[in-house]
N, C-alpha and C positions, 0 to 999 in steps of 0.2 A: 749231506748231499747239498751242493749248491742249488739255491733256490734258481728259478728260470727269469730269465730275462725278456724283454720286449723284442730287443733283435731276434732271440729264436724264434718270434712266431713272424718273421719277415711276410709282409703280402697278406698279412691277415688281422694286422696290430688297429687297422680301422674295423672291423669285424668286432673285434675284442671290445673297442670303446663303444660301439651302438648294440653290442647284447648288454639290458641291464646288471644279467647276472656275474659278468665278468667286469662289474665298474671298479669295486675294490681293489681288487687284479691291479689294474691299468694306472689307479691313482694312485696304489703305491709306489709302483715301478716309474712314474712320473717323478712321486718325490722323492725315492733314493738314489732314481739311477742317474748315471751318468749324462755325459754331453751324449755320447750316441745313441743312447735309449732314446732321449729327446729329438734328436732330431729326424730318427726312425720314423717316431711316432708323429710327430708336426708332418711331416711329406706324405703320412698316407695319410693321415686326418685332415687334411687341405683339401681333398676333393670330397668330401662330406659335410662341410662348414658348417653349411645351411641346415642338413638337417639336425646336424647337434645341438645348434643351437635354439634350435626348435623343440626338442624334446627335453621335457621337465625332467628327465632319470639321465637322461645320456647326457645336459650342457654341463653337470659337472665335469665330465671327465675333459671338455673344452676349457673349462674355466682352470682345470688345472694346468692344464696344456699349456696355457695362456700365460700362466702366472710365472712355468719354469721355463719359456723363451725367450729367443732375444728381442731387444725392443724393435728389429726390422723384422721378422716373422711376426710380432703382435700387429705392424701397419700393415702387414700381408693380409692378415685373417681381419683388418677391418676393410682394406680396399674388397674383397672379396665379398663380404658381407652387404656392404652399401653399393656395391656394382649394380648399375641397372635400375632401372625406375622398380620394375616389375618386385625386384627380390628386394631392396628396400621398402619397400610398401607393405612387404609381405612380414618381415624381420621385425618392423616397427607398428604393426600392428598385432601381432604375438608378443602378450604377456615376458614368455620365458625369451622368447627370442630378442626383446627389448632387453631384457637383462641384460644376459649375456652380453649384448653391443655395448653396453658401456660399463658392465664388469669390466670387459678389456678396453676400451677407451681409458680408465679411471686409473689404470696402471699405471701409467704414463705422462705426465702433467708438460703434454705436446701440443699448444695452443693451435701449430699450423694441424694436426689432425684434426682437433674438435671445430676448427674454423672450416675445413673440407668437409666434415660432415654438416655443418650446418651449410653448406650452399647446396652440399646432396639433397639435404630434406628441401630446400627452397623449393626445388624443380619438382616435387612431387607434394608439398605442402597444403595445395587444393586440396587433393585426392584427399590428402589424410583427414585434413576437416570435417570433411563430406563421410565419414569414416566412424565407425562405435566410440563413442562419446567416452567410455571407460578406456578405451584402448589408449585414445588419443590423449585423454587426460593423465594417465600414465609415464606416456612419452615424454610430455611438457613436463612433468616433475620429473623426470630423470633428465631435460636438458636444461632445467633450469640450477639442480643439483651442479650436474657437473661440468655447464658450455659455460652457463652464469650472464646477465642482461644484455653487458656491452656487448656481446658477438649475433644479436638476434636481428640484426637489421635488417639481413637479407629474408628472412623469414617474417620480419613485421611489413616488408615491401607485399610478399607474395599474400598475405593476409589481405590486405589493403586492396589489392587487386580484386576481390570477389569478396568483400566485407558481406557489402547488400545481397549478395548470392543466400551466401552462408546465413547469414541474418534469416533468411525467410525457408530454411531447409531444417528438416525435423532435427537432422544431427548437428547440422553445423552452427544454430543458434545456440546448442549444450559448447562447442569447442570456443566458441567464440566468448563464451563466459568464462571458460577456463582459461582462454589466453587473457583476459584484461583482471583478470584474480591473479592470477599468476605474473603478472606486470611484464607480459610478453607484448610490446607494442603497444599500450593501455592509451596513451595521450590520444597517439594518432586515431585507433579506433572507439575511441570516445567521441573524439570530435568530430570525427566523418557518421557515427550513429544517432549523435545528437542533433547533425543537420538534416537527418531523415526520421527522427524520430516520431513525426505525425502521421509520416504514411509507413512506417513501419508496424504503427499502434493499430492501422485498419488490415494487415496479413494477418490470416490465420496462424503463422508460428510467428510473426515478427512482433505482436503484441504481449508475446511470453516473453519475448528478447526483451522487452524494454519493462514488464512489470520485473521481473527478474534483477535486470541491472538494477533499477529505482527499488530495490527491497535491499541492496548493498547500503543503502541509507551516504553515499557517498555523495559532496557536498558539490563537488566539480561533476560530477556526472547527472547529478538530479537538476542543478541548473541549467546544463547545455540541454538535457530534453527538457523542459520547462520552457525554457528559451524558446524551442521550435516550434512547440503545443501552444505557447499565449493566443487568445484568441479565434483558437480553431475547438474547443472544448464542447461546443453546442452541437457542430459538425458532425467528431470524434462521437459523440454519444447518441447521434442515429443511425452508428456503425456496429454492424454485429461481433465486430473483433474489438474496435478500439473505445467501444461503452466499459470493457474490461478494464484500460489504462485509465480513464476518468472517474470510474469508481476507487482503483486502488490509491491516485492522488488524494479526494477527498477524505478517505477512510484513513490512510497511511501515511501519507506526505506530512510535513511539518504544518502549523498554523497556518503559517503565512501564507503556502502554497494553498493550503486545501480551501481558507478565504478568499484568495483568490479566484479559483477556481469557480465554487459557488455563487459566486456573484456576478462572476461572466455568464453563468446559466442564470443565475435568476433575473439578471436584466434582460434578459434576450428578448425579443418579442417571439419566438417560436418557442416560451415557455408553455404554453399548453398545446401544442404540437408532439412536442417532450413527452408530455406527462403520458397521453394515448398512444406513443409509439411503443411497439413491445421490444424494445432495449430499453429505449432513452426512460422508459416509466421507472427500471431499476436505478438509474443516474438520480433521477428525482426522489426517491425512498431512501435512498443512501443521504443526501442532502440535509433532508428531513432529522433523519436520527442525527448526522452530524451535528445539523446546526441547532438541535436542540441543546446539544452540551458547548459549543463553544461560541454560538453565535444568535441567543434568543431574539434579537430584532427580524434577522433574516427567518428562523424559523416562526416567529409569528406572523410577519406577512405573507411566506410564501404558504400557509399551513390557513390561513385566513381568506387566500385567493381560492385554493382549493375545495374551502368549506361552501364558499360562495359563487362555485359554481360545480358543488358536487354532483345536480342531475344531468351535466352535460358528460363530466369523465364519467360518473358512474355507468353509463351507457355504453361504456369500451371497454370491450375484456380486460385491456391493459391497466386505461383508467381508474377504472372498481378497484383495481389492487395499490397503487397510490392512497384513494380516499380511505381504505379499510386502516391503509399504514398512516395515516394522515390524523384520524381519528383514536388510534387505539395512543398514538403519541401524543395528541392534546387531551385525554384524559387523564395519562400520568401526567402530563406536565401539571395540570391542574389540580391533581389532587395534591402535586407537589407544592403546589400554591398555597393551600389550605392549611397544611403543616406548616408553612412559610409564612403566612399568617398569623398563627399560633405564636411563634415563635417571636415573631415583633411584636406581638403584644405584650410578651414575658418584657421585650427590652426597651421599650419608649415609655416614656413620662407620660400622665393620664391627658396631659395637654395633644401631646402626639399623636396619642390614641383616637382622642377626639377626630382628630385633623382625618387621621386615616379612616374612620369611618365616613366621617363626609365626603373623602375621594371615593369609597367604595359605596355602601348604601348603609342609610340611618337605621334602626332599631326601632320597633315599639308598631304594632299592628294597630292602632285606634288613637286618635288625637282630638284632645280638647281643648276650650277655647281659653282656660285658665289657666295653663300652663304651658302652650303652645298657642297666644292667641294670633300669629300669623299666618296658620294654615288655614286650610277649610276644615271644619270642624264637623263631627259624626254627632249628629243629636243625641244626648242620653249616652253618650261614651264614658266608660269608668276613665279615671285620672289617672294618666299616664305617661311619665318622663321618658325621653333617648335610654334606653337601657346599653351601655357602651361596655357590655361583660364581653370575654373573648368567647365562649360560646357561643354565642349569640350572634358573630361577628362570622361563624363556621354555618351557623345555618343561612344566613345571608348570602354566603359564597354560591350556598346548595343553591338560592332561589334564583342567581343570576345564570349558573350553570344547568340545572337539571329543570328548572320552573316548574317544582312539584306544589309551591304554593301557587292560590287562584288572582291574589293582590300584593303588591309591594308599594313598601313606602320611598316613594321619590325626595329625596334634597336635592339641595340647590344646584350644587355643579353636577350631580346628574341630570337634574333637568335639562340643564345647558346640552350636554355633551348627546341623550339621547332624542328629547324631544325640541332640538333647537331647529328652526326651518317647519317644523309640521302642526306647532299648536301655539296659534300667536297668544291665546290664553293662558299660558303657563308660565303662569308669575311667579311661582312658588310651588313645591312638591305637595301633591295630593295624591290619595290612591287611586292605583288604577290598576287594571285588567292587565294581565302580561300578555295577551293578545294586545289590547291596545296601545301595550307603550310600545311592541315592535311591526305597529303595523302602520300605514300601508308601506313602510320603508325597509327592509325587514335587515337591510346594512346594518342600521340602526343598532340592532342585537349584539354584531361583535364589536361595536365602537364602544359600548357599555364593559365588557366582558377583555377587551381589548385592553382599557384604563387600568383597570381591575389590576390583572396581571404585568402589565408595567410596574403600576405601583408596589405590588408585590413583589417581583423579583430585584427590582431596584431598589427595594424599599431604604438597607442599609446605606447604599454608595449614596443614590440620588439625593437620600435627603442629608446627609451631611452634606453635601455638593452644595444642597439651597442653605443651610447655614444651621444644622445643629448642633448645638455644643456637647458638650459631656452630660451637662445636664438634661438632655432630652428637647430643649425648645427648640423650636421652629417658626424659621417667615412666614405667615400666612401667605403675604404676596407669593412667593417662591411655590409654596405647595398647590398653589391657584394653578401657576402655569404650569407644575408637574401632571398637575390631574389633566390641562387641555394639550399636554404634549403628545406630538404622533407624528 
């Protein structure tokens, strides 16, 4: 018995295609039957376009539809699709129903159709922006697929028109990253985002838009917003949105940028304005740890200014939390010190070593007048020489950081460096009280501890720099002006 055909169910062959049950049915008789089956079936499935193409079970039986007509019934079933702002918007915001529109577009390698459809989506290209960020992102990969860069102009215009819109809207700052990833208009809308990128850093969504692009690490893109930010970074960082962009510079951005950066804040005169403002205090923590690894001059003065005027931040909720971060990072730095220490001692010549402890402090708690007769001399003191062991050079560190001893023995260039200006008596190092050697000056304290650690973390570079050879020596001259450098 002859199997049935499509024509016999005249008036009902659009029926057949949107019951699931009968899809097999339909897509067989599509692909065996004749030209009349076909074009039965194309006239009554025309006025249901829309919804075949909408439903996940029923667009195959359009997709096949599609595949066995002719190429003017395929531009049929796309004018009909993209007709209308309303039913385009609807088509290209559905999953399947995007499909399906350029399953049948991709039939065809008809430049004047895929150029009409891109002026269709122009007219409606706001809307879709504005629009589920997955939908939209969909779309753009299927017209990038199959329209491809050169035909996007009219849709990089209509971008262009409501960039800053889309910029500061929940969804359209997600589309707007997809078109400049997707190299849908990328120049234009870089270069128009990067001319706003300072006040887009202070919107509540425009400051994702631009941490977002600047995490693309992309070299044209990080310097047009760089470019617009120089200068405003102090600003930026007593804003509750754009303290977020000047933290991820510091933290993320290259050297060069995040130096930058840092240093336009640490100049600023509203650097302690900063530190107590409850944003800008975060700006300055980030700083901190920054420039503890790539930038130690910066972080010991700004971490120095802090210490020396902790009773004033510590009185500001915000402030306290600075000094707390201010403090817990000059202790590792300093213990970091201490092993750094160590460690020079292993690699300089005993000449060196010498040198280094007269930059830091001398050895030996009691001095006499036979073996040391140009100090002041303790009556009845056992005989006692410089003891220049590296241990001994770690508990020194302790007495300039922790002052768990009640005396320390003073040398010469510390004398200079601590008690210069306050004791015109101080001809030479004698002992004294660690209250007295930082008092009434009490700056005094990190100008000592300040030396210390220069010498320390420079210790390799700097003192080659003043004239060490292989063999370990050293200028004195040179180590003089190391130790009063600042």
């Amino acid at each position: 018995m002859a199997k049935s055909k499509l024509t016999d169910y005249s008036g009902y062959i659009a029926s057949i295609a949107l019951n699931p049950k009968e899809i097999g049915f339909f897509c067989e008789r599509i692909q065996v039957g004749d030209v009349s089956e076909v074009d039965a079936a194309f006239f009554e499935c025309v006025h249901f376009v829309h919804q075949l193409a909408t439903d996940e079970t029923c667009s195959i039986c359009l997709k096949k539809l599609a595949e066995k007509s002719f190429m003017w019934q395929r531009f049929l079933l796309l004018d009909l699709l993209t007709k209308g702002p309303e039913q385009l918007t609807k088509i290209c915001l559905d999953k399947t129903g995007c499909s399906s529109l350029f399953f049948i577009l991709g039939l065809d390698s008809c430049d004047i159709q895929k150029q009409e459809l891109v002026t269709r989506l122009a007219l409606v290209f706001k809307q879709l922006l504005l629009s589920d960020p997955r939908a939209v992102e969909y779309l753009l990969r299927h017209l990038v697929e199959s329209v491809g860069a050169p035909n996007f102009q009219p849709l990089q215009l209509s971008a262009l028109e409501c960039v800053l819109d889309l910029a500061k809207d929940p969804c359209g700052y997600h589309n707007l990253i997809s078109l400049i990833r997707l190299g849908i208009g990328r120049d234009a809308l870089v270069q128009t985002l990067g001319a706003n990128a300072a006040v887009l850093s202070t919107d509540r969504i425009g400051n994702f838009l631009v941490q977002s692009l600047l995490n693309d690490h992309s070299d044209d893109l990080t310097n047009s917003f760089f470019a617009n930010m120089a200068g405003k970074f102090v600003a930026m960082s007593f804003n509750m949105n754009s303290y977020h962009v000047v933290q991820w510079l510091i933290d993320n951005g290259n050297p060069d940028i995040s130096q930058l950066v840092m240093n336009e804040i640490d100049s600023s005169p509203q650097l302690s304005q900063l530190i107590i403002n409850k944003f800008g205090n975060y700006v300055i923590q980030k700083i901190l740890r920054k420039a503890k690894i790539i930038n130690p001059p910066l972080f010991l003065r700004l971490s120095s200014f802090i210490t020396a005027n902790r009773l004033v931040f510590s009185s500001n909720p915000s402030g306290i939390h600075v000094v707390i971060e201010c403090d817990l990072l000059r202790q590792r730095w300093y213990g970091g010190a201490v092993i750094l220490c160590q460690d020079l001692h292993k690699r300089l010549s005993d000449f060196s070593v010498l040198l280094l402890n007269v930059l830091l402090l001398g050895a030996g708690s009691h001095l006499d007048v036979e073996t040391q007769p140009n100090r002041h001399a303790v009556v009845g003191a056992a005989n006692s020489l410089p003891d220049l062991c590296p241990g001994h050079v770690v508990s020194h560190v302790k007495v300039l950081l922790l002052f768990k001893d009640k005396s320390v023995v003073l040398w010469s260039i510390q004398d200079h460096i601590i008690t210069v200006g306050t004791d015109s008596k101080s001809s030479g190092s004698i002992i004294k009280k660690i209250d007295d050697v930082y008092s009434p000056r009490p700056a005094h304290k990190n100008s000592a501890v300040l030396v210390m650690i220069l010498a320390l973390y420079y210790g390799m570079t700097r003192l080659a720099a003043a004239g060490m050879s292989s063999s370990g020596d050293i200028q004195t001259t040179s180590v003089a002006k190391l130790a009063m450098a600042r």
